[in-house]
Backbone as numpy.savetxt, mean C-alpha at the origin, in Angstrom:
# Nx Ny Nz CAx CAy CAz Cx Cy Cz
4.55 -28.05 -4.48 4.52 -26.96 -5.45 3.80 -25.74 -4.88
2.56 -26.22 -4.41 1.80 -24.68 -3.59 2.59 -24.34 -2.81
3.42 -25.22 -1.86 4.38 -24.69 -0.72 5.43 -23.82 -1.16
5.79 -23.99 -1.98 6.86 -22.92 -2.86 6.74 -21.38 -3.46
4.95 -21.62 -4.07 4.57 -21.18 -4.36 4.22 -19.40 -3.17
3.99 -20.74 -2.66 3.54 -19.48 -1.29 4.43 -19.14 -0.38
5.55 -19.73 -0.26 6.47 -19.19 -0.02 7.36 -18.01 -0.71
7.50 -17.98 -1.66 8.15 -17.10 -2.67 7.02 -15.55 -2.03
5.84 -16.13 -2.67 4.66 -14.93 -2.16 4.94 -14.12 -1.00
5.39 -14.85 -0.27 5.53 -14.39 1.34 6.79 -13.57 1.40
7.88 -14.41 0.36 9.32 -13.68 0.76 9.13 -12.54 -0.27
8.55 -12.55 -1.45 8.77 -10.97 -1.93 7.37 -10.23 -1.24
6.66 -10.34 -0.54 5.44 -9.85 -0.02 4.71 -9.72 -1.43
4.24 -10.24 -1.86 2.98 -9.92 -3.02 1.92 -9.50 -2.68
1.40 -10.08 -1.58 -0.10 -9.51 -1.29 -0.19 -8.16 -0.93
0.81 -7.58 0.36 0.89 -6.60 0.55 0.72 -5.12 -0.47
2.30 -5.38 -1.48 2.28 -4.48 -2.21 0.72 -4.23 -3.55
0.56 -5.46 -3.70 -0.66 -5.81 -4.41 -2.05 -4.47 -3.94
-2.02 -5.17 -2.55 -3.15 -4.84 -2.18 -2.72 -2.68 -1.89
-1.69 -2.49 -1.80 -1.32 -1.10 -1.68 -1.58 -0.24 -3.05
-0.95 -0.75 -4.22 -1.51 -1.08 -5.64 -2.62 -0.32 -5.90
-3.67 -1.48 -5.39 -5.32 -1.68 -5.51 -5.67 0.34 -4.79
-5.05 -0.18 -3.32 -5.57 0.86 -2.95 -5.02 2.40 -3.18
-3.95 2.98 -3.69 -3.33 3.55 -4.51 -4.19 4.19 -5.73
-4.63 3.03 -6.22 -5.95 3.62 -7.48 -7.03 3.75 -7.50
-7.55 3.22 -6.16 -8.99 3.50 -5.65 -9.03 4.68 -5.01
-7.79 5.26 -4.44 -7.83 6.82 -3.91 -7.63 7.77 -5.08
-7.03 7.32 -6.02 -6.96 8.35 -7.69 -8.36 8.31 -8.31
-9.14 6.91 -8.11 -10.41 7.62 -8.81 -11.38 7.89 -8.36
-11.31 8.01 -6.13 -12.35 8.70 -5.75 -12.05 10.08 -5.86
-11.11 10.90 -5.55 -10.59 11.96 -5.83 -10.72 12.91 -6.99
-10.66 11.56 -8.07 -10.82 12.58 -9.15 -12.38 12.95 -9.31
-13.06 11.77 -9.02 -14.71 11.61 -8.98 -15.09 13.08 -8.15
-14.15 12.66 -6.80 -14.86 14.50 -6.29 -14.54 15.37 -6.94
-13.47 15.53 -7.19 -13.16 16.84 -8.24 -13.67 17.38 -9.64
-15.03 16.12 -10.01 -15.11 16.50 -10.82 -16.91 16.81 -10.70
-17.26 16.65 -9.25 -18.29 17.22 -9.16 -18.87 18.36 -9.28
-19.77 19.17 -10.11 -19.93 20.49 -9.69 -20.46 20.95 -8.24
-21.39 20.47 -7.70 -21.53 20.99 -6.20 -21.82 19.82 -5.54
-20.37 18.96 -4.49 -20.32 18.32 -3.70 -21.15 18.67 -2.54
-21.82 17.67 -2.37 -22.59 17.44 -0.93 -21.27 17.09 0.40
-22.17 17.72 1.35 -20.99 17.31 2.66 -21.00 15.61 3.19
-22.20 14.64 2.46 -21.72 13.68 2.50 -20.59 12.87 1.55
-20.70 13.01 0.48 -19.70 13.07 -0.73 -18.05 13.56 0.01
-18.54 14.75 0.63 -16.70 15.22 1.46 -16.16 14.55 2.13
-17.21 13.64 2.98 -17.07 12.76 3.95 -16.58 11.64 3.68
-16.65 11.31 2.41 -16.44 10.21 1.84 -15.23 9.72 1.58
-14.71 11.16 1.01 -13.51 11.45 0.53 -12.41 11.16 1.83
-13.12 12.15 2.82 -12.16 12.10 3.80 -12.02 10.83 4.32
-12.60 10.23 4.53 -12.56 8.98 5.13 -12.11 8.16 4.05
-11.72 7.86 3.21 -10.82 7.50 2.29 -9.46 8.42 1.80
-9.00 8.85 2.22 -8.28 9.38 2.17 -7.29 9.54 3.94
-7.92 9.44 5.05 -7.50 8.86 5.98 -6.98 7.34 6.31
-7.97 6.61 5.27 -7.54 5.59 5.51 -6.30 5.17 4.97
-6.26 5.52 3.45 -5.36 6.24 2.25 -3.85 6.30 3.45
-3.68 7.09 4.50 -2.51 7.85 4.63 -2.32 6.70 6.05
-3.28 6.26 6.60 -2.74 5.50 7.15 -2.47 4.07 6.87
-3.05 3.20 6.27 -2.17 2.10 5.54 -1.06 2.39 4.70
-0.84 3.79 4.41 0.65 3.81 3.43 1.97 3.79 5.09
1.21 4.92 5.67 1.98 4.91 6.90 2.31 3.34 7.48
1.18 2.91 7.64 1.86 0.82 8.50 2.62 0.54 7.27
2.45 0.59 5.70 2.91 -0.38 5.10 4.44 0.00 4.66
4.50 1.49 4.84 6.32 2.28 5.41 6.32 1.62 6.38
5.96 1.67 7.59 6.84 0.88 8.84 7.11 0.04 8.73
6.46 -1.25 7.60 6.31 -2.69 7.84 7.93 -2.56 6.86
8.05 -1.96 5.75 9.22 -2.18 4.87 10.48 -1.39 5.55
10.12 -0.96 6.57 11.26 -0.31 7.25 12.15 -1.49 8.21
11.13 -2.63 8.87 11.62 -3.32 10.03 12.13 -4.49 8.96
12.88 -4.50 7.88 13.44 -5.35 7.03 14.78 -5.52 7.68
15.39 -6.68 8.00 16.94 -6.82 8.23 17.74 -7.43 7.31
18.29 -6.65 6.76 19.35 -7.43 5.72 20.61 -7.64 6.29
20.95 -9.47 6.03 22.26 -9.53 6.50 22.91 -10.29 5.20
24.06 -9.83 5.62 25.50 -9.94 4.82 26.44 -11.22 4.95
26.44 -12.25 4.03 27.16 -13.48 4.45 28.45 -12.53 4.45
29.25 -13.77 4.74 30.77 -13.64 4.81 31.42 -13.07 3.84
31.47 -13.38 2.46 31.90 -12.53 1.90 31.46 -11.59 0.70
30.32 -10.94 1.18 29.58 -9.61 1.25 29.99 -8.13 2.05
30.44 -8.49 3.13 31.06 -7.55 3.67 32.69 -7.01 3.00
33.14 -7.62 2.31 34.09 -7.12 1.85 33.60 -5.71 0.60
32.81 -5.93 0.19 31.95 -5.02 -0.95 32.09 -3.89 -0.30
């Protein structure tokens, strides 16, 4: 049953998108947090930026990762 379980997990990727999710809304409410500072410190900017780098590069791997998907077509699929 776990074997199934975690298999399924694996074939729709759950963790992945999950964890993109997570991080998706942790960049909406540091962002808004800065924006709603009246006078940000340059460590506070720093903060941002560095979340927000990180932000653009895990969206970037987790586009490449859904890009190297191969879908194939039984036999009679290709007629479609």
């Amino acid at each position: 049953m776990v074997g199934k379980i975690l298999e399924a997990s694996k074939k729709h990727q759950v963790l992945p998108r999950a964890m993109m999710i997570i991080m998706s809304y942790q960049y909406f409410v540091v962002t808004n947090w800065f924006m709603s500072l009246d006078n940000p410190s340059n460590s506070q900017a720093a903060l941002v930026s560095v979340v927000t780098g990180a932000m653009t590069g895990a969206f970037g791997l987790w586009l490449g990762a859904e890009g190297k998907q191969v879908i194939t077509y039984g036999k009679n699929d290709k007629d479609k």
